[in-house]
N, CA, C and O atoms as a GROMACS GRO file, in nm:
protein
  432
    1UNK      N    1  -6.952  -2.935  -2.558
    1UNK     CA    2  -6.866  -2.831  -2.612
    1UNK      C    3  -6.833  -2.733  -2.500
    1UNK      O    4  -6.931  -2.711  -2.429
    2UNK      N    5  -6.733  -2.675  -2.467
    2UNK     CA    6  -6.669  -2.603  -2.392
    2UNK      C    7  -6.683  -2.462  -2.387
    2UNK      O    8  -6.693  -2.436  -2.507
    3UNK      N    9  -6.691  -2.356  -2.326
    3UNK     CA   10  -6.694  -2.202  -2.350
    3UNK      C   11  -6.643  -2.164  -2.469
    3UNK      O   12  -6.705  -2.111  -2.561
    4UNK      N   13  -6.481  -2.203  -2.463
    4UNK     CA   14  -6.373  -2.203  -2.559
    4UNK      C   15  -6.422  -2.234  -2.673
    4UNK      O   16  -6.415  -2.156  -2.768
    5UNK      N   17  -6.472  -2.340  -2.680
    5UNK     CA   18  -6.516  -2.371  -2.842
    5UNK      C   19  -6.669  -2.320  -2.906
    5UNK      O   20  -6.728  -2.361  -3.006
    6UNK      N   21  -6.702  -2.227  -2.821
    6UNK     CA   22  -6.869  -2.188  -2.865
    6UNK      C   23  -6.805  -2.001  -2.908
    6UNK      O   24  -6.724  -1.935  -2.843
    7UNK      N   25  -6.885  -1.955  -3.049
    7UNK     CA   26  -6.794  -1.848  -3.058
    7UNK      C   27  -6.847  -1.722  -2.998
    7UNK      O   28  -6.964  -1.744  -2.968
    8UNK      N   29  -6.815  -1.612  -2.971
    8UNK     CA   30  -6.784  -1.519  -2.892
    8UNK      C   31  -6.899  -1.433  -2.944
    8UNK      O   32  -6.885  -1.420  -3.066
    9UNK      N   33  -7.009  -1.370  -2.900
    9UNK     CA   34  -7.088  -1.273  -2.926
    9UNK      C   35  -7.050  -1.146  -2.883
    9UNK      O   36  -6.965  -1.143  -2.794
   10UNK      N   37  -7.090  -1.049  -2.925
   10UNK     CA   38  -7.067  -0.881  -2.879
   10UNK      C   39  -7.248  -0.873  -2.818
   10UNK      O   40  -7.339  -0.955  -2.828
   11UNK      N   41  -7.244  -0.769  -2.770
   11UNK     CA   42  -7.376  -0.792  -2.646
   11UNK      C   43  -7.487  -0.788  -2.751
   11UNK      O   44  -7.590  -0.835  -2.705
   12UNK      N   45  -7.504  -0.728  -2.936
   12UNK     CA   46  -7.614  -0.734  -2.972
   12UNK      C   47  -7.654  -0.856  -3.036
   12UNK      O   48  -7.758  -0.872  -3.100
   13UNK      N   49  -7.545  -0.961  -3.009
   13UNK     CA   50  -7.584  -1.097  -3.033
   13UNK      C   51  -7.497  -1.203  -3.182
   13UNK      O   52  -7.489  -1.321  -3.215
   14UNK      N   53  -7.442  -1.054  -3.236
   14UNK     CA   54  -7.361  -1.097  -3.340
   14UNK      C   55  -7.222  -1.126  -3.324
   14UNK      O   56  -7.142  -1.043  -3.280
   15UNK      N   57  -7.187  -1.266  -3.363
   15UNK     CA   58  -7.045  -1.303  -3.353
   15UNK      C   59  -6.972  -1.210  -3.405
   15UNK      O   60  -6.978  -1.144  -3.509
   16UNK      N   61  -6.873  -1.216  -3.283
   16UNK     CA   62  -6.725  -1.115  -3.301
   16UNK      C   63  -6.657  -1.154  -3.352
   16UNK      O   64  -6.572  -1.076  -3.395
   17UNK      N   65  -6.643  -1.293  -3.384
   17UNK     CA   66  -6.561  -1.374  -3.542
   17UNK      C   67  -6.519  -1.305  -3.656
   17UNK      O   68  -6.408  -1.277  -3.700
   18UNK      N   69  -6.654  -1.282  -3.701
   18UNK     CA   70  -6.740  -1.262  -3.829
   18UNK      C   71  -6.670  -1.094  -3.891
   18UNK      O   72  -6.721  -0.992  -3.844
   19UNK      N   73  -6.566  -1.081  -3.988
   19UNK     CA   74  -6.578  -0.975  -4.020
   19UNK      C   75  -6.729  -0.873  -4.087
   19UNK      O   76  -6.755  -0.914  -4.200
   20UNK      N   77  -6.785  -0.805  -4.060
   20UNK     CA   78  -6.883  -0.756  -4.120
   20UNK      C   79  -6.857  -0.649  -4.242
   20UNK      O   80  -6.926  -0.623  -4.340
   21UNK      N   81  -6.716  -0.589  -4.192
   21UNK     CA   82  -6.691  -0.514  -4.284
   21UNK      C   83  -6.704  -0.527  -4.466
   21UNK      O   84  -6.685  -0.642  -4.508
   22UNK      N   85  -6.733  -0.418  -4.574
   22UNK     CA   86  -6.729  -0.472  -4.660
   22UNK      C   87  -6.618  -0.469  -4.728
   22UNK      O   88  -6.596  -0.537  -4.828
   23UNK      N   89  -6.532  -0.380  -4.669
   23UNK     CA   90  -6.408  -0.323  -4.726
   23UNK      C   91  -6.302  -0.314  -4.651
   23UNK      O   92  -6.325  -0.244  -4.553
   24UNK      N   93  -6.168  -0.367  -4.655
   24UNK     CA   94  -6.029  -0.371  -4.627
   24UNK      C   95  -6.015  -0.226  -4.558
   24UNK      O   96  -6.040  -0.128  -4.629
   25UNK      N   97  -5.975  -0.206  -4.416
   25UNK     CA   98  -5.902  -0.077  -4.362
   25UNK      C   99  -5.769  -0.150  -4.432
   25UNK      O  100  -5.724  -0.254  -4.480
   26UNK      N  101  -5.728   0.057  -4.383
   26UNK     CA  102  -5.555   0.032  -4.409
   26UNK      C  103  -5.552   0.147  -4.317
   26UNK      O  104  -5.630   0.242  -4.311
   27UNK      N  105  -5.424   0.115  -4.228
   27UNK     CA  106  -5.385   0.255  -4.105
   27UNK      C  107  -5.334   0.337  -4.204
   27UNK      O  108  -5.290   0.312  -4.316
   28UNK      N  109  -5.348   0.433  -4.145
   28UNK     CA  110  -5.324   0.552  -4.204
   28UNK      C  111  -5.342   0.676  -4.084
   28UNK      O  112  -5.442   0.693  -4.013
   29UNK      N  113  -5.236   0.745  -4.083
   29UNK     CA  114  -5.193   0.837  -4.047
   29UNK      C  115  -5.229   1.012  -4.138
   29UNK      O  116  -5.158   1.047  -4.232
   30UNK      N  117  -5.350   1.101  -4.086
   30UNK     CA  118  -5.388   1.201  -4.132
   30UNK      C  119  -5.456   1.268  -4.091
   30UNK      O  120  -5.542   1.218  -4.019
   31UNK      N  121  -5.456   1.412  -4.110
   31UNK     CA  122  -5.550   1.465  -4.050
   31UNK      C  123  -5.666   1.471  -4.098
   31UNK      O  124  -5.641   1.453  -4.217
   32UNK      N  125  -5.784   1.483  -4.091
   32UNK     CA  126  -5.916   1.520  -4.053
   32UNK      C  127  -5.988   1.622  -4.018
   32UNK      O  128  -5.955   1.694  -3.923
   33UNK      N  129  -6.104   1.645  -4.095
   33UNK     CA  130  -6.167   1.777  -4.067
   33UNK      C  131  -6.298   1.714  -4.094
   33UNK      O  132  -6.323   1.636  -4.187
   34UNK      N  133  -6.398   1.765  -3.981
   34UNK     CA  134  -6.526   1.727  -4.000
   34UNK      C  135  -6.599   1.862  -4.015
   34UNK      O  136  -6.553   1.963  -3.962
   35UNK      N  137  -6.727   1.863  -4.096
   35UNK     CA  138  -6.741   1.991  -4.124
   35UNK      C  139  -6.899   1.938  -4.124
   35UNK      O  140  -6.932   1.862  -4.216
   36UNK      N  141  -7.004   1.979  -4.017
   36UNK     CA  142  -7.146   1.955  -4.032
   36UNK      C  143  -7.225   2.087  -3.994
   36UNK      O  144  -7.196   2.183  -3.923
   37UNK      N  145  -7.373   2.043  -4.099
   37UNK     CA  146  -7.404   2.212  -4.155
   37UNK      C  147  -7.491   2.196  -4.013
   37UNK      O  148  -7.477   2.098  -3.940
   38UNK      N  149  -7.565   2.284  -3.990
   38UNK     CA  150  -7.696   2.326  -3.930
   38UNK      C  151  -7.802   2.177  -3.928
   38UNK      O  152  -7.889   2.134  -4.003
   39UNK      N  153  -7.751   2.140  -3.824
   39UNK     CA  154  -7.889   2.004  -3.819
   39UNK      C  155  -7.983   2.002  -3.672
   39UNK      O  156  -7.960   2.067  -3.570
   40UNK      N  157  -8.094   1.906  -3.696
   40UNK     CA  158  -8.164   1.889  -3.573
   40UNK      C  159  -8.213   1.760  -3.568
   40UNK      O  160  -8.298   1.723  -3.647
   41UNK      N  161  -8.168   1.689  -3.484
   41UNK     CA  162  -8.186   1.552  -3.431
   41UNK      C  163  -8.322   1.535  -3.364
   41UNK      O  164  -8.387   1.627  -3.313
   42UNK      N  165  -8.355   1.419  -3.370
   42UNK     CA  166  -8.503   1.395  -3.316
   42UNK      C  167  -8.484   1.269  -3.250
   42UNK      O  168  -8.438   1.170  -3.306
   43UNK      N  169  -8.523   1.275  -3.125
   43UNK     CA  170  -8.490   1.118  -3.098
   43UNK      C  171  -8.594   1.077  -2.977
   43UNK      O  172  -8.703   1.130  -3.000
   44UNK      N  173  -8.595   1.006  -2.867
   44UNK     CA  174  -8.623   0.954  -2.743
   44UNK      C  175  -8.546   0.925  -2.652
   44UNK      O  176  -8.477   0.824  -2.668
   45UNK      N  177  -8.534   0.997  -2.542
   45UNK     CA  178  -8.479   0.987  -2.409
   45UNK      C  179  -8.463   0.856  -2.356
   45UNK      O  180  -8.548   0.768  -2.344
   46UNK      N  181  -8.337   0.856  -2.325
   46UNK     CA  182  -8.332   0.711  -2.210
   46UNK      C  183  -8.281   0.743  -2.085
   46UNK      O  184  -8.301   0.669  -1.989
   47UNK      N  185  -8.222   0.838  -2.077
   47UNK     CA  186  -8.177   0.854  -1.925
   47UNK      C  187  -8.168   1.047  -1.922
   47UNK      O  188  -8.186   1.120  -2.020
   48UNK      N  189  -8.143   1.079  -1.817
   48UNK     CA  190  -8.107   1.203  -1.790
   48UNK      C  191  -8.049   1.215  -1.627
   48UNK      O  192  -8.096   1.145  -1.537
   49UNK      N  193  -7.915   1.337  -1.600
   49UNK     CA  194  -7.911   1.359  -1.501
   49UNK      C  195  -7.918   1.484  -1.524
   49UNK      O  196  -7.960   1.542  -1.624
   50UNK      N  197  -7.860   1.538  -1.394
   50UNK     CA  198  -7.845   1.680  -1.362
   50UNK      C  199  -7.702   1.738  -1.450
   50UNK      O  200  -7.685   1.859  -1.464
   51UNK      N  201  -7.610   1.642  -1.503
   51UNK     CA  202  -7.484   1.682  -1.564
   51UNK      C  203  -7.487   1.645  -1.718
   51UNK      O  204  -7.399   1.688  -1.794
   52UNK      N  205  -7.614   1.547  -1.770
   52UNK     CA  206  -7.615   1.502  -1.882
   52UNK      C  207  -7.758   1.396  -1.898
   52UNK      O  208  -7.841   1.358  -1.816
   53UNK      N  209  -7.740   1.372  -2.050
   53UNK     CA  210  -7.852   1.297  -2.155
   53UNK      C  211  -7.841   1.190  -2.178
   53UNK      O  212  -7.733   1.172  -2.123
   54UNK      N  213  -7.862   1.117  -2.208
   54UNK     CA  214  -7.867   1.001  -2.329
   54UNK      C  215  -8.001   0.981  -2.383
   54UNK      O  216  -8.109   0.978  -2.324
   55UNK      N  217  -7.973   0.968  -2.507
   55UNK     CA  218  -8.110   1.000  -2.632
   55UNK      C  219  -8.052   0.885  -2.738
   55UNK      O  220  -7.933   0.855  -2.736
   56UNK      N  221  -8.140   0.829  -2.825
   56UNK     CA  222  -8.112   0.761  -2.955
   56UNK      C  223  -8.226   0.831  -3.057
   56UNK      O  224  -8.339   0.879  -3.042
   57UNK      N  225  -8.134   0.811  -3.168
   57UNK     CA  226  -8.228   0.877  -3.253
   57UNK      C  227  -8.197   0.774  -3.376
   57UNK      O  228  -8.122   0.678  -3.358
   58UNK      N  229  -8.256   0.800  -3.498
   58UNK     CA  230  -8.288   0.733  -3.638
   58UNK      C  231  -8.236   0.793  -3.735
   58UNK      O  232  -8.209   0.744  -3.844
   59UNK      N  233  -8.211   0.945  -3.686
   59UNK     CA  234  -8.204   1.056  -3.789
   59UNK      C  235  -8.030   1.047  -3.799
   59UNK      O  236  -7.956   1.041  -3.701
   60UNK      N  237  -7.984   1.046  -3.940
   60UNK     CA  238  -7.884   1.062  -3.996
   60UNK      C  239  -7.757   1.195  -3.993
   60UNK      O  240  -7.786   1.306  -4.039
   61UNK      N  241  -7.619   1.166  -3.935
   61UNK     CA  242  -7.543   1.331  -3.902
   61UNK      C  243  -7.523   1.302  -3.981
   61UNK      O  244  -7.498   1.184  -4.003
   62UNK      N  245  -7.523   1.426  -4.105
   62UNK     CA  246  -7.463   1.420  -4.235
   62UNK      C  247  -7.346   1.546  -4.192
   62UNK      O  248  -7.353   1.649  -4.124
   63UNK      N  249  -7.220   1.466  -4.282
   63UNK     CA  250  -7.111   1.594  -4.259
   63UNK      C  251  -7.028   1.577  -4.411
   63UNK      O  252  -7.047   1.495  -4.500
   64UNK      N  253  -6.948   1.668  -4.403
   64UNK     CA  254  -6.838   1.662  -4.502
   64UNK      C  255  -6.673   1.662  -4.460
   64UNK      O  256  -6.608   1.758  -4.417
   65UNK      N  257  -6.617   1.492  -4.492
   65UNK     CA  258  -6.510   1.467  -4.432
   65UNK      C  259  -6.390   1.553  -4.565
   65UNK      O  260  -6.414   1.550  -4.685
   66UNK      N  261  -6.297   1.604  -4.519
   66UNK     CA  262  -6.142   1.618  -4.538
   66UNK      C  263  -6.069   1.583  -4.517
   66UNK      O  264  -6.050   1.628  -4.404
   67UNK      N  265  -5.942   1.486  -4.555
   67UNK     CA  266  -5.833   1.491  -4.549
   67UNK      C  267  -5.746   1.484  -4.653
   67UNK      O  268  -5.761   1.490  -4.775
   68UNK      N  269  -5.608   1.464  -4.546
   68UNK     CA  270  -5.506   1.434  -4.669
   68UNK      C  271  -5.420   1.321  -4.698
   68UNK      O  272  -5.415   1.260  -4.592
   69UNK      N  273  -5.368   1.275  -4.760
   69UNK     CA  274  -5.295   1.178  -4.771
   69UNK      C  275  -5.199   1.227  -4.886
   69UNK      O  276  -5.242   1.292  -4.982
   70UNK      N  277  -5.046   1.186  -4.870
   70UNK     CA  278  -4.983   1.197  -4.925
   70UNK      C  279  -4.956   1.350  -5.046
   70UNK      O  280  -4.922   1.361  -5.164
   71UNK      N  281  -4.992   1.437  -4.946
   71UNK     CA  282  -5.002   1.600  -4.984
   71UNK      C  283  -5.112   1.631  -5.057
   71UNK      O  284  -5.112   1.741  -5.112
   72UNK      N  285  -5.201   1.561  -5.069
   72UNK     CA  286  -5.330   1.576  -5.173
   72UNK      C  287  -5.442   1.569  -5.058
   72UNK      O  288  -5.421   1.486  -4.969
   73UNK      N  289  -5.594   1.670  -5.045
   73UNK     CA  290  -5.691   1.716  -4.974
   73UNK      C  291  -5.724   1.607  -5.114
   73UNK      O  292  -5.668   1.585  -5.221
   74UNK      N  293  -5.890   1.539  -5.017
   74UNK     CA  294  -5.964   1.480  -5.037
   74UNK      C  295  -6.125   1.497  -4.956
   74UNK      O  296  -6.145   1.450  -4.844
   75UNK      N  297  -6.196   1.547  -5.011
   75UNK     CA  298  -6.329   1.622  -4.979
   75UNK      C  299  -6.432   1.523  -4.975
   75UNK      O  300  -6.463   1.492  -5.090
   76UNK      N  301  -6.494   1.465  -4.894
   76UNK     CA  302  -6.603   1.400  -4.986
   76UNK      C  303  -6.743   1.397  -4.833
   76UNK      O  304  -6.735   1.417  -4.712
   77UNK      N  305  -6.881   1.353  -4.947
   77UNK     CA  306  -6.986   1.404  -4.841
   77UNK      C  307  -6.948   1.221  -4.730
   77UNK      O  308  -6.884   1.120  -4.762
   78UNK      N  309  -7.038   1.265  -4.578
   78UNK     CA  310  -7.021   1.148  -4.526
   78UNK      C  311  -7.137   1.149  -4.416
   78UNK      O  312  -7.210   1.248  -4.407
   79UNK      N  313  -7.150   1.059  -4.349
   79UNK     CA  314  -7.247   1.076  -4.228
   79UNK      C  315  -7.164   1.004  -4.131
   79UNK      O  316  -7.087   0.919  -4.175
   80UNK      N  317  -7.168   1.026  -4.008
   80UNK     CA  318  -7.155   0.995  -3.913
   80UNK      C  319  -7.224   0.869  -3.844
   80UNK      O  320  -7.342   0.875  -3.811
   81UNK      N  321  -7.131   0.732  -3.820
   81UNK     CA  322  -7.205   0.582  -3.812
   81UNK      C  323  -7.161   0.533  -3.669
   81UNK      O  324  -7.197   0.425  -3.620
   82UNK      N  325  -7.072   0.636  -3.601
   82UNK     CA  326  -7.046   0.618  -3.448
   82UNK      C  327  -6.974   0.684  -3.349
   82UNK      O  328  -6.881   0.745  -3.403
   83UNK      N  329  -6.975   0.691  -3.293
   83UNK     CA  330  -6.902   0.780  -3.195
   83UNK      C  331  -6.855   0.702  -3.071
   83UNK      O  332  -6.938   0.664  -2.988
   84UNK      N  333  -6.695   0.674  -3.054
   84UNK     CA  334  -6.663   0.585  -2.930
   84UNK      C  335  -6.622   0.669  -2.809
   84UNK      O  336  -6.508   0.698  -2.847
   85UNK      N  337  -6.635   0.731  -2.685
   85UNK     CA  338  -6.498   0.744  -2.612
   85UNK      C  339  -6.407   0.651  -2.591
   85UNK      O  340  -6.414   0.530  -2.567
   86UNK      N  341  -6.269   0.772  -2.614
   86UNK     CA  342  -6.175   0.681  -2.652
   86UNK      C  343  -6.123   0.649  -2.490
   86UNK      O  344  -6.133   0.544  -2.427
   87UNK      N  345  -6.065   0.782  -2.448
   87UNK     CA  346  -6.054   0.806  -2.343
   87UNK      C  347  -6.122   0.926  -2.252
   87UNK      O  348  -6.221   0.970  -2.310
   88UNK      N  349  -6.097   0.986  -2.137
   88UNK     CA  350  -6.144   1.099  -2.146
   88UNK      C  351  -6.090   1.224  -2.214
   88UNK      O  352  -5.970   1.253  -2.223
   89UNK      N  353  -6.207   1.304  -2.269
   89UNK     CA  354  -6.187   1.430  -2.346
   89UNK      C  355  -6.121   1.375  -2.503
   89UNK      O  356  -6.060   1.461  -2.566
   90UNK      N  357  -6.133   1.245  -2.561
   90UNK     CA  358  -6.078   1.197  -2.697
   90UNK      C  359  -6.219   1.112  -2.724
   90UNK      O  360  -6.292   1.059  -2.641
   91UNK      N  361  -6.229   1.115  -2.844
   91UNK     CA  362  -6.353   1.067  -2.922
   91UNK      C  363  -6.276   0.986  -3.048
   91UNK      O  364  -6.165   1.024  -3.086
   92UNK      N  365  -6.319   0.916  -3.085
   92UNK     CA  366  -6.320   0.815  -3.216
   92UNK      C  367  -6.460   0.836  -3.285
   92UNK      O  368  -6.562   0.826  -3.217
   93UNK      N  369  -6.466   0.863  -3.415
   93UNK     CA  370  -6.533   0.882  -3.483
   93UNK      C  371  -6.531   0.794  -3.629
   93UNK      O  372  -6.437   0.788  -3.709
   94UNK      N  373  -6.628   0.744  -3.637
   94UNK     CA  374  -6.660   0.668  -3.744
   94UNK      C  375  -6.760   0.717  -3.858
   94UNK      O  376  -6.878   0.741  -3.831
   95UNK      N  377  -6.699   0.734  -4.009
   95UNK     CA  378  -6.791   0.794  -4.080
   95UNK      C  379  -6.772   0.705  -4.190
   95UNK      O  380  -6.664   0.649  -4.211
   96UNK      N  381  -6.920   0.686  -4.293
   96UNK     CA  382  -6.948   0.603  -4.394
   96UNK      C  383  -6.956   0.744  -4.511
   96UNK      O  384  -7.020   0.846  -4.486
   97UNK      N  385  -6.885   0.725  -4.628
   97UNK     CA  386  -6.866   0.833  -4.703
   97UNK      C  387  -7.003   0.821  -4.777
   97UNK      O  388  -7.067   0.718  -4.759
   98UNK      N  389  -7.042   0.893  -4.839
   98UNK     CA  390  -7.155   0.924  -4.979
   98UNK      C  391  -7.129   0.824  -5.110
   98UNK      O  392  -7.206   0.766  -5.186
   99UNK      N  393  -6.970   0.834  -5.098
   99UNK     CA  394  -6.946   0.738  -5.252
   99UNK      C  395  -6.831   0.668  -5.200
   99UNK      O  396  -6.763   0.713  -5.108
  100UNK      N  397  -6.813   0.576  -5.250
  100UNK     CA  398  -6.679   0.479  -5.275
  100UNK      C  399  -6.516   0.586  -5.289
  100UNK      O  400  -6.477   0.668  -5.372
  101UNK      N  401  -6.466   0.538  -5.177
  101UNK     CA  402  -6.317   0.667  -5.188
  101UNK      C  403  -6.240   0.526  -5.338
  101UNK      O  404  -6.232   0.404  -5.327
  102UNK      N  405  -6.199   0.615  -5.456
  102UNK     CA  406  -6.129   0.524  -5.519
  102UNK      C  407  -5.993   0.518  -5.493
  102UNK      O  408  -5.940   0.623  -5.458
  103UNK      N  409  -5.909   0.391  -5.505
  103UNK     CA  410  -5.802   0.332  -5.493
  103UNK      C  411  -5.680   0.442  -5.475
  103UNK      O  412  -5.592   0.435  -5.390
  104UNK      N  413  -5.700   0.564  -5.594
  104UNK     CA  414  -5.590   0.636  -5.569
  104UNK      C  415  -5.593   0.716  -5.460
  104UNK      O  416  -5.499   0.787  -5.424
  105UNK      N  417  -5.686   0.708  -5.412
  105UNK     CA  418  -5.681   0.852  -5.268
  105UNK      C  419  -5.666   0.754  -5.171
  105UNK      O  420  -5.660   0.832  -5.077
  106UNK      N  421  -5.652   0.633  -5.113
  106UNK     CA  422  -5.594   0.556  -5.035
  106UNK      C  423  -5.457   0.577  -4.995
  106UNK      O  424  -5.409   0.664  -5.069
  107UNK      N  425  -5.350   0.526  -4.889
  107UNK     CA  426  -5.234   0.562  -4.892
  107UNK      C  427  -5.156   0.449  -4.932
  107UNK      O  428  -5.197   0.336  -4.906
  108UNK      N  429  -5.024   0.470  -5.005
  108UNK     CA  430  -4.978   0.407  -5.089
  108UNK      C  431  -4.890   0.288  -5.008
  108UNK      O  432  -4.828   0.202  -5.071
   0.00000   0.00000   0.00000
């Protein structure tokens, strides 16, 4: 079997095939407001310089996402499940809500 035909892992070992997701995105265009109370992270060091950290932790960012879609604010609790740089000084943020967003607050 060939490179080509053996399928593609991401470095933690799970095929990049494989949707994992449980639920259908849809693009959408909106703004966003992240709103997190007073927290304190606990974690273990992996690196440090003189300009910066890197730490992992276990402990959960809980926040409360906003937006809007289609002139209607939509509130709901969420935690925080990743953080990409996108580029420099831009972040991508990934959040898993508290409850199921239902069908109508989706965009049409």
């Amino acid at each position: 079997m060939s490179n080509d035909d053996q399928p593609q892992h991401d470095r933690t070992g799970a095929a990049t095939t494989v949707e994992r997701r449980g639920n259908v995105r849809q693009t959408m265009h909106a703004v966003f407001t992240a709103r997190l109370s007073a927290i304190q992270l606990l974690g273990g060091g992996r690196d440090i310089s003189r300009s910066g950290a890197y730490f992992m932790t276990s402990d959960e960012i809980p926040c409360e996402v906003t937006f809007n879609v289609d002139g209607q604010d939509t509130t709901l609790g969420a935690r925080i499940v990743r953080i990409d740089a996108v580029s420099p000084g831009t972040f991508g943020i990934a959040v898993h809500f508290d409850q199921r967003l239902p069908e109508s607050k989706l965009p049409a």
